[in-house]
C-alpha positions as CSV (number, residue, x, y, z in Angstrom):
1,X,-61.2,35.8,12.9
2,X,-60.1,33.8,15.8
3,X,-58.3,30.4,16.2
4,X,-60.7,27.1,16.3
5,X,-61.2,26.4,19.7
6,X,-60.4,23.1,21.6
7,X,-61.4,23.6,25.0
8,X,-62.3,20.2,26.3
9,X,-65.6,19.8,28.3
10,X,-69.2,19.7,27.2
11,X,-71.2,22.4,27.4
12,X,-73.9,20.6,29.9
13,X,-74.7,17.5,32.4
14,X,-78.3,17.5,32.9
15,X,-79.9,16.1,29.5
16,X,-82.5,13.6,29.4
17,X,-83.5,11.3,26.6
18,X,-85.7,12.7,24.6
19,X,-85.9,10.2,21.4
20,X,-84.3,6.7,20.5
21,X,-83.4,4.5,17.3
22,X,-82.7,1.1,18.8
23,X,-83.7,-0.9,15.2
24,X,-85.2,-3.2,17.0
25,X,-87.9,-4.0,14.5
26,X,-87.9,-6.4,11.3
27,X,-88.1,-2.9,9.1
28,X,-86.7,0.6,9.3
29,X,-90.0,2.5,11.2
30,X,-91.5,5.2,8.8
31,X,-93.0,6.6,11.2
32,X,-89.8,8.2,12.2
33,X,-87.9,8.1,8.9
34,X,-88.4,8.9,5.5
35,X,-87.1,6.6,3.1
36,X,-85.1,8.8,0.1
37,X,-84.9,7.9,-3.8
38,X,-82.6,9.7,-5.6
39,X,-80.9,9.3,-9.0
40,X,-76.8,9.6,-9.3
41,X,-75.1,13.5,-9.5
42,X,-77.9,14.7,-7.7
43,X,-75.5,16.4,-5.3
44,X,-71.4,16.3,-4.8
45,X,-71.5,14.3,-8.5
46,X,-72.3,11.0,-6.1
47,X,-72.3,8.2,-8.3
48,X,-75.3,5.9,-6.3
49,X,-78.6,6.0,-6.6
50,X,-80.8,6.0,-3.6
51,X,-83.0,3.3,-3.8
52,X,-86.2,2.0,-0.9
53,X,-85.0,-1.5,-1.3
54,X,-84.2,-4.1,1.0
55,X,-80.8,-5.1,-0.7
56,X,-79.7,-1.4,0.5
57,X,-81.4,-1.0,3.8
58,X,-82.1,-3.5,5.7
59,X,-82.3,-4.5,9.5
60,X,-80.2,-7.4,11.0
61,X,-79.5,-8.3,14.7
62,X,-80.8,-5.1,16.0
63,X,-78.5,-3.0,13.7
64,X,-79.8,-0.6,10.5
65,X,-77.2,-1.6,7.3
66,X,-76.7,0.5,4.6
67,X,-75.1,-1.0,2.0
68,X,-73.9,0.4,-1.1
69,X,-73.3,-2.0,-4.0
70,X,-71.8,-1.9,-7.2
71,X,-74.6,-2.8,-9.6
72,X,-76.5,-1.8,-12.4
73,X,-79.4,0.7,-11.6
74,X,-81.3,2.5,-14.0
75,X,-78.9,5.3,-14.7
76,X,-76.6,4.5,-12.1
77,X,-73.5,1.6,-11.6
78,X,-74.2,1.5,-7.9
79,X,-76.7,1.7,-5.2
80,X,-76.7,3.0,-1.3
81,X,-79.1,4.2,1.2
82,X,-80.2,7.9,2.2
83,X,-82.7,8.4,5.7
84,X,-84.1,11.3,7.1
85,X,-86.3,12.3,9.5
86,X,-87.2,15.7,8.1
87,X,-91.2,16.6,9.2
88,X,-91.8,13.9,11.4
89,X,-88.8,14.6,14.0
90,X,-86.6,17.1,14.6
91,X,-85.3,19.2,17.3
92,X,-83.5,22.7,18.2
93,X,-80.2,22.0,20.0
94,X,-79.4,18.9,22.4
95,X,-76.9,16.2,22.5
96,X,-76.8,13.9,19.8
97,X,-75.1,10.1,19.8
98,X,-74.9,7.4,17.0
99,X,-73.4,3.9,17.5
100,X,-71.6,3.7,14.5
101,X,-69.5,1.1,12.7
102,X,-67.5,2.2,9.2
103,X,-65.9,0.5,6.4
104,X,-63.1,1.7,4.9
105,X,-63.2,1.5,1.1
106,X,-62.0,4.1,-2.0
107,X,-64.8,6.2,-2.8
108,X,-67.2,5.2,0.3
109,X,-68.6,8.7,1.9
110,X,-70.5,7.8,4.9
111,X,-72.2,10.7,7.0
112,X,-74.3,11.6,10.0
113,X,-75.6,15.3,9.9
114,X,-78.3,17.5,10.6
115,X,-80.2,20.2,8.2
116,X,-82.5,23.2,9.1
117,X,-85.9,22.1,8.0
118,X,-86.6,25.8,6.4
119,X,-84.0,24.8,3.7
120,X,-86.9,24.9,1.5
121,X,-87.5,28.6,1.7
122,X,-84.0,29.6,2.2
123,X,-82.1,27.2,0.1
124,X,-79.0,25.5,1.1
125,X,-76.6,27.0,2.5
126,X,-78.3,29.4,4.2
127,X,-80.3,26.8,6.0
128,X,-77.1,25.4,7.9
129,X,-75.8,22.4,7.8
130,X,-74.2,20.6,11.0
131,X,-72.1,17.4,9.6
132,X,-71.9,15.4,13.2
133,X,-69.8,12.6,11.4
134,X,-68.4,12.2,7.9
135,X,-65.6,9.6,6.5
136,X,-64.1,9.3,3.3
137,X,-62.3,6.7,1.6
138,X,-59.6,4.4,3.2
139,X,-59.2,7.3,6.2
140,X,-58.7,6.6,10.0
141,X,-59.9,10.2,10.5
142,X,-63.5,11.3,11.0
143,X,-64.8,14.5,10.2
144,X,-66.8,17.0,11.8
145,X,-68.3,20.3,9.9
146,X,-70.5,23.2,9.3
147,X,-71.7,24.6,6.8
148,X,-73.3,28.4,6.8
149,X,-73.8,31.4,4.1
150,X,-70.6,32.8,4.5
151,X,-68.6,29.6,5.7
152,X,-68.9,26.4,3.1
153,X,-67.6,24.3,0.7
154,X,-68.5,26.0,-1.7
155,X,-66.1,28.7,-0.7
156,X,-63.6,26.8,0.4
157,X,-63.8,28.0,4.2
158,X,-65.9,25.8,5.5
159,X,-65.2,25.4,9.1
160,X,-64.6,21.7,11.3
161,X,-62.0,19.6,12.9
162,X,-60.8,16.4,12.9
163,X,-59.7,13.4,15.0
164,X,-57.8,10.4,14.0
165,X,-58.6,6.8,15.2
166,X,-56.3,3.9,15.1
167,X,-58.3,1.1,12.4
168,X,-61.4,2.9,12.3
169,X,-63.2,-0.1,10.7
170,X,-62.6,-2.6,13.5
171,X,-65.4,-1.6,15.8
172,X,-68.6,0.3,16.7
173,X,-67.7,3.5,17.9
174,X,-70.3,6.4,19.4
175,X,-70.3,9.5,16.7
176,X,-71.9,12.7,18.7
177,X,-72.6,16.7,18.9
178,X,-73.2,18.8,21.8
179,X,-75.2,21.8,20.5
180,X,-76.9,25.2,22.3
181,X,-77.4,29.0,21.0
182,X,-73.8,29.5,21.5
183,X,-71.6,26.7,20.8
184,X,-70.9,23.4,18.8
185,X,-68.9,20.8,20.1
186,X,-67.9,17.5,18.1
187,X,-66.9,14.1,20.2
188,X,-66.3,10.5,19.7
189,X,-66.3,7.7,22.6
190,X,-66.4,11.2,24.9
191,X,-63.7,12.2,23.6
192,X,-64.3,16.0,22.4
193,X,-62.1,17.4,19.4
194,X,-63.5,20.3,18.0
195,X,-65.3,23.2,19.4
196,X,-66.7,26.3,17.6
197,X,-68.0,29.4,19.3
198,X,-70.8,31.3,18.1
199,X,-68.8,34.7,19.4
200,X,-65.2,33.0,17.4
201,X,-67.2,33.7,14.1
202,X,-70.6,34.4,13.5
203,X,-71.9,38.1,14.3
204,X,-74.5,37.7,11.8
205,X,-74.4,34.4,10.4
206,X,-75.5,32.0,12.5
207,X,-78.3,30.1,11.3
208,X,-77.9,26.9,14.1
209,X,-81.2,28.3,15.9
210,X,-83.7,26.6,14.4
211,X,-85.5,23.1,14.2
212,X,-83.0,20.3,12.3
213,X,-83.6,17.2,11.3
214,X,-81.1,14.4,10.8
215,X,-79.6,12.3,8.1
216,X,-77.9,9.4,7.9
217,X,-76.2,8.4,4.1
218,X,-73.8,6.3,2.8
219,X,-72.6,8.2,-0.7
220,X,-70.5,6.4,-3.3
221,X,-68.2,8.7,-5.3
222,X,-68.5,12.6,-5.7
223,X,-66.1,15.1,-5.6
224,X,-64.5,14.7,-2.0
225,X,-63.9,10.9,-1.8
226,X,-63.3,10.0,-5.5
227,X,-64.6,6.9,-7.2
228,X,-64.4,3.7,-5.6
229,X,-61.6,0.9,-7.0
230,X,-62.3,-1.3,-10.3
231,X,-63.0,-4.2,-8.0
232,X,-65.0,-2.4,-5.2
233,X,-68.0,-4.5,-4.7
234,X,-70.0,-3.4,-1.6
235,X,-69.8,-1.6,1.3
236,X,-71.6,-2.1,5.1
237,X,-72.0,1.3,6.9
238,X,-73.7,-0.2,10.3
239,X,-75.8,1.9,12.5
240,X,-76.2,0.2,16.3
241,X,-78.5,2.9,17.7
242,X,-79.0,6.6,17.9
243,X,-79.8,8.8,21.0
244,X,-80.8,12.2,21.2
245,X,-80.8,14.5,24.7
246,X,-82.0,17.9,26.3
């Protein structure tokens, strides 16, 4: 197995725009997302449930919120938000960008990131997983990931990279991927810090060719982050807009 890869540079220059989020209505658009409801430990022994109501997603000012709260919820002692936009849009490789801004809490897990939509007749992981953003806890570091077969965290070798920013709470900051049949490259603000290489370390397992669809969640808890703080009471993961070229 070879080193990760940090060459600098995208891969192309000569995308178009080929689908938009601005939130620029009074409610999130179903005809491009899918609202999810989920009960807590469905996956990563989360603590929230995924609730449809406005308390947890909401529009304001042109920006999608997704707040998580600490609250009694049927099973669960807190709440958050979960979106996809799995059978109504998706897309094989392009450049993807998400106006982002974070909080920075204990036990907050907010995540951009893409899954194959023939996860239900493979299963996860075989389907691939592309994680274009993910932050845990109190961090100034974001997090960008795959997951594969033979590479995940299940088995401890999933494969990413990571790039600190100084107070990452303070601002909206643009969260993106550069993906083709041969490489994966991570940025944020332009500013590319991870690169993986189809040829680095996939002869067979490469399962990035086919039609994802993105998801944007704010988990509360599970095994990675850790529960929140005794006096945690919400959190505000704001989305400004999201872009996607070819």
């Amino acid at each position: 197995m070879k080193k990760h890869n940090y060459k600098k540079g995208f891969l192309k220059n000569n995308y178009k725009l080929v689908w938009d989020e601005l939130f620029n209505k009074q409610e999130l658009d179903t005809n491009k997302w899918n609202i999810e409801i989920r009960e807590p430990g469905w996956v990563n022994n989360e603590l929230q449930a995924y609730t449809k109501r406005k308390e947890n997603l909401f529009i304001k000012n042109n920006n999608l919120f997704i707040r998580g709260i600490k609250e009694k919820h049927s099973d669960a002692q807190y709440t958050s938000g979960r979106i996809n936009t799995s059978k109504k849009f998706n897309w094989k490789y392009g450049r993807f960008v998400i106006k982002a801004k974070l909080s920075k809490q204990k036990g907050i897990w907010p995540a951009i990131w893409l899954l194959s939509e023939n996860i239900e007749n493979v299963g996860w992981p075989k389907c691939g997983e592309i994680d274009i953003m993910e932050h845990i806890n109190n961090e100034d570091i974001i997090y960008g990931t795959i997951h594969s077969e033979k590479y995940n965290h299940m088995n401890k070798n999933q494969i990413g990279g990571q790039i600190n920013i100084d107070d990452i709470s303070s601002k909206f900051y643009t969260y993106g991927l550069e993906w083709n049949s041969e490489s994966l490259l991570w940025f944020v603000d332009n500013k590319v810090y991870f690169r993986l290489d189809k040829k680095d370390y996939f002869e067979e397992d490469w399962p990035f060719d086919n039609e994802y669809f993105l998801i944007i969640n704010q988990a509360i808890g599970g095994f990675w982050p850790g529960n929140p703080e005794d006096d945690f009471v919400q959190s505000d993961y704001i989305i400004d807009w999201i872009k996607v070229y070819q």
